[in-house]
C-alpha positions as CSV (number, residue, x, y, z in Angstrom):
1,X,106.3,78.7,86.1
2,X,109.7,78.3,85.4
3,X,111.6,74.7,85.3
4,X,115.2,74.1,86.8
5,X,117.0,71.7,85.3
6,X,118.2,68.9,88.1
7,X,121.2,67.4,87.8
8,X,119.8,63.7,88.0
9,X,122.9,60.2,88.1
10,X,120.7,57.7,86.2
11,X,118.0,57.4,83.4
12,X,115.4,56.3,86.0
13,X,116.2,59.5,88.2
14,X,116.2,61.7,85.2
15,X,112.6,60.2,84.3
16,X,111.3,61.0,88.1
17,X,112.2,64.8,88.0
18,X,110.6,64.8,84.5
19,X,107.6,62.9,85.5
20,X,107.2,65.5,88.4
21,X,107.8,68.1,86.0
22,X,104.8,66.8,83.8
23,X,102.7,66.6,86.8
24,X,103.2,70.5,87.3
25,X,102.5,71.4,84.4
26,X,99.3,69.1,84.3
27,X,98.3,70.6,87.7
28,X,98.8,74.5,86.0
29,X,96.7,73.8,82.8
30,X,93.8,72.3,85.3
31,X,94.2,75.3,88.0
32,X,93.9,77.6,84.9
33,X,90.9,76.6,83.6
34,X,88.7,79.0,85.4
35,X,90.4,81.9,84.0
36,X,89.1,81.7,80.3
37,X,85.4,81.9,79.2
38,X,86.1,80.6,75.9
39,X,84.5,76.8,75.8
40,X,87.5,76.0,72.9
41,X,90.0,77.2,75.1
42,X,88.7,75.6,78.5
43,X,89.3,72.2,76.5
44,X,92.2,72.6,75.1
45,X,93.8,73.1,78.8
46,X,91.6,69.5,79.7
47,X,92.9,68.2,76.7
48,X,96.5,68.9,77.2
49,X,96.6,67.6,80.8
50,X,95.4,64.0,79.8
51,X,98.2,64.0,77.5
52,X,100.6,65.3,80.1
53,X,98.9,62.5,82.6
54,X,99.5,60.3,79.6
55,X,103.3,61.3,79.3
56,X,103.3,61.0,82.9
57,X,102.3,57.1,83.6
58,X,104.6,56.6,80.7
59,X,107.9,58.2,83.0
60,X,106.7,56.5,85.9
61,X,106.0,53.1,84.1
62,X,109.7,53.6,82.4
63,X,110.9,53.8,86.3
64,X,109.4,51.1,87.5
65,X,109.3,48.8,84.2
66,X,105.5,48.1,84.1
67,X,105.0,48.1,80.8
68,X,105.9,45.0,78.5
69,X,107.9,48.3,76.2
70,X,109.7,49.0,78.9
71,X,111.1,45.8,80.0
72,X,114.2,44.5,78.9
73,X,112.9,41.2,77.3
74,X,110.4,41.7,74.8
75,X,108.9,39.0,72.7
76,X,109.7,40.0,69.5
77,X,106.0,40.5,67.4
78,X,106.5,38.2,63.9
79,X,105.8,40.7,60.8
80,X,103.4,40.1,58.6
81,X,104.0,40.5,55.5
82,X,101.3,42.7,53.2
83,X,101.0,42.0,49.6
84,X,99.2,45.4,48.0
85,X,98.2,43.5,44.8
86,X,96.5,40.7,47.0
């Protein structure tokens, strides 16, 4: 499988063709699955296409600004502050 890079005008059309891209490559490690015997190597493919569904939602959340990270006004989380000799 080989990638092209697309010329893309904005940060929010540059996420889409990587989020596609993701989902390729999710799709590849899932179709290949079959091919090995070894139960080791069958979940490492599983494993790394959650993480590429994970890296996924996160491009398409980015696009659409679902997540509170990903919006422009975030409430700013107070720090606490730790005292080790406490």
């Amino acid at each position: 499988m080989e990638f092209l890079q697309i010329p893309s005008h904005s940060q929010v059309e540059h996420a889409r063709n990587i989020e596609d891209i993701l989902s390729s490559l999710k799709s590849l490690c899932r179709s290949e699955i079959y091919l090995f015997q070894d139960p080791k190597a069958k979940a490492l493919l599983e494993t790394s296409a959650e993480v590429l569904g994970g890296l996924e939602k996160a491009f398409h959340d980015y696009q659409l600004k679902n997540a509170d990270v990903w919006k422009d006004e975030v409430e700013e989380i107070p720090q606490k502050s730790i005292d080790p000799w406490d």
